[in-house]
C-alpha positions, 0 to 999 in steps of 0.5 A: 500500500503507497503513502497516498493509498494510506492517507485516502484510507484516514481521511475516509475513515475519519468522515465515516466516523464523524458521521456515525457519531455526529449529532444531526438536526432536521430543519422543516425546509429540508435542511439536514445539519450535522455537528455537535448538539449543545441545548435545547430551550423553549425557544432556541436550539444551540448547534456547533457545526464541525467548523466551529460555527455556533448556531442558535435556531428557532425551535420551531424549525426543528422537525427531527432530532438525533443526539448520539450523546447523553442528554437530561430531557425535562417535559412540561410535566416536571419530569426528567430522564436521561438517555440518547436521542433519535427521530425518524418520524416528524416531532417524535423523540426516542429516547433510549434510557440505559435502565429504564429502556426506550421512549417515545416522546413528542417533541412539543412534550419536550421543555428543555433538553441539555448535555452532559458529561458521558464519562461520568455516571449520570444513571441512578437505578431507575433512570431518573438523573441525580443532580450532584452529578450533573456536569454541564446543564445549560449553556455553561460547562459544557464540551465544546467541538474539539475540546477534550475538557469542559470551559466554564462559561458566564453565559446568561441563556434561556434561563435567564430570561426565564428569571428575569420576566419572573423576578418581579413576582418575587413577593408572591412566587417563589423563585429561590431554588433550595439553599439559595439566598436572595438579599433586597436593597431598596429605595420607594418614593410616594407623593400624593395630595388629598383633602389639601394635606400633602404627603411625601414618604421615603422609605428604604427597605431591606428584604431578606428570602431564603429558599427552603425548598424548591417549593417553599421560599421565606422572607422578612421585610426590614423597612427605614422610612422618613414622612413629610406631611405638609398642609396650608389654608389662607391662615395657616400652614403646618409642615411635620416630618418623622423618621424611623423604622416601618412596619416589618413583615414576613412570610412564606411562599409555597408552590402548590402545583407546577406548571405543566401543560394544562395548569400554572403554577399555584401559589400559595402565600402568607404573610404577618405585618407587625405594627413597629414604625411610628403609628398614628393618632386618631385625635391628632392631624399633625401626628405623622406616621410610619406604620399603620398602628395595627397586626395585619395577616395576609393570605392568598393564590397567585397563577403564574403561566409561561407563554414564552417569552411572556410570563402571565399571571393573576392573584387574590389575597385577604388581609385581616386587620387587628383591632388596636387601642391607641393612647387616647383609649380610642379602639379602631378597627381598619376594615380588612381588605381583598388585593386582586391584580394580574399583569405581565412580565416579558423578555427583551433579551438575555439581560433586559425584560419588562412588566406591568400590572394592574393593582386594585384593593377593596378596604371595607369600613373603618370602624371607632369603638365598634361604630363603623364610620361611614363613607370610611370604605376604599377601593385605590387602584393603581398601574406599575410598570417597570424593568429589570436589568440583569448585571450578571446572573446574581444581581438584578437592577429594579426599576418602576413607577407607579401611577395611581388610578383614581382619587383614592390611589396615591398619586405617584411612587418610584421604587429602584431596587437591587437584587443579589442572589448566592 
């Protein structure tokens, strides 16, 4: 055999196993692309072909599959398995699990798909993945083509975007994985003018969450605010001001049900404010507070449901308002109150979303030493609106305003707030 015969021979063998090997996709233009398959998101699917070239395509063009390497296979249902992938009929998956054997899947069953390590042993006893043995979920981590070590990567991906368009939930939903701690810093801004008295309040809340579980997600709400209340007529003008702590607050979160493909996440929340700020004084006008005066004890539902790339939801919660005695013997009884509100958040890009939502609250009748004031009753409805920027996967910029919607609505608040995770 001559030098020539021999290097023919390499180079035919080499294109033949790169063939056997290679992973493939199949685009509905009839489009066949061989490489390296890297991640499957609801939107977007990450493909490395032989000459280095990344590629991201829409999820919706892809119309069959084959993965030679192992990969962990998340469904909408919140199950997860482990095994190599192969299509040969359009939007049908086999999944060939080494414990478990082989499944058929339908690709829009399919939520997430990523790599991971083969040379490691990924296979519990029943086929289910363990995740301490995990190596490169996501984008991060993972084997590139022509590499024989995994790169850590910074990378902010589809579940990112995910966080992000959620993140504003984060006192409703839970959004903490288990062990992972979130930390708030804060500064809220409200003006508003009724009945010819001005108020202006700056408050400055510390909230501390911590994920117990995936399910279960706590927090505790450290507020320091400052109060100006102005008011003027043709023969006077008073200006008073107080600074001080708020009313503190805490409370859990807990998923009840996960979203799959008939049903949003469910979750439940409640939450107890203690009266700590600087209450008022029914008898005295120029009294300015820093709480409400009274316990309160919140619960309620909230509906969160992913249409990718925007997150809907809904909510309902009841507060009851404890009785309180103030110095001047005074009982008063704030009348308890039912919050509703629904909105959006949505994905711009891996680093930027936005949310709106519409907030309305119903307080029935104050009551004074059992006798109920009349006309006492309000319903404030207000519209926030706002961003979130990522500045890298643990810390997250806030911004939003707040418009109120009727008379009985503060006018405006501001809030700007930073988020950091770990």
């Amino acid at each position: 055999m001559t030098h020539y015969q021999g290097r023919k021979i390499s180079l035919l063998v080499f294109f033949l196993s790169h063939n056997i090997f290679a992973d493939e996709i199949h685009l509905n233009n009839g489009d066949r692309i061989s490489g390296h398959f890297i991640h499957l998101s609801p939107r977007i699917c990450t493909f490395a072909t032989p000459y280095q070239a990344t590629l991201d395509m829409k999820r919706s063009q892809i119309l069959r599959l084959r993965v030679v390497q192992p990969v962990m296979v998340e469904l909408y249902s919140g199950e997860r398995l482990i095994g190599t992938l192969n299509s040969t009929q359009d939007g049908v998956i086999f999944l060939q699990s080494q414990n478990l054997g082989e499944f058929t899947l339908q690709l829009i069953d399919i939520k997430d798909i990523s790599t991971i390590n083969s040379k490691k042993n990924i296979f519990s006893e029943n086929g289910i993945f363990t995740l301490d043995n995990l190596q490169g979920k996501g984008l991060g981590g993972i084997p590139q083509p022509g590499s024989s070590e995994n790169i850590p990567q910074e990378t902010i991906g589809e579940e990112n975007e995910e966080k992000l368009r959620r993140l504003f939930l984060q006192k409703t939903a839970v959004l903490l994985e288990e062990g992972e701690q979130e930390i708030e810093f804060s500064l809220n801004y409200s003006n508003d003018l009724a009945n010819g008295v001005r108020q202006r309040i700056l408050t400055f809340p510390f909230a501390y969450h911590y994920g117990f579980t995936d399910r279960l997600e706590a927090f505790i709400n450290l507020p320091l605010g400052w109060a100006e209340q102005t008011s003027s007529s043709e023969s006077d003008f008073n200006k008073n001001n107080a600074l001080g702590i708020s009313d503190i607050r805490a409370g859990f979160s807990y998923l009840m049900r996960k979203e799959d493909k008939n049903w949003p996440d469910i979750i439940g929340l409640f939450n107890v404010t203690a009266p700590t700020g600087h209450e008022p004084d029914p008898t005295d006008s120029d009294r300015v507070p820093l709480g409400s005066g009274h316990w309160r004890i919140t619960t309620g539902l909230t509906l969160v449901r992913t249409y990718d790339p925007a997150t809907l939801f809904g909510g309902i919660a009841y507060t009851h308002t404890l009785t309180n005695t103030f110095n001047d013997g005074i009982r008063v009884s704030p009348g308890d109150s039912l919050t509703y509100r629904f909105g959006m958040g949505f994905s711009i890009n891996y680093q930027l979303a936005g949310f709106s939502q519409f907030l309305g609250i119903y307080q029935s009748n104050t009551k004074h030493d059992n006798v109920k004031i009349l006309s006492s009753a309000r319903e404030p409805m207000l519209f926030e609106t706002g961003m979130i920027y990522a500045l890298n996967r643990k810390s997250f910029l806030q911004p939003a305003v707040t418009f109120g919607l009727n008379d009985e609505a503060v006018d405006v608040s501001l809030d700007l707030s930073y988020i950091h995770r770990f």
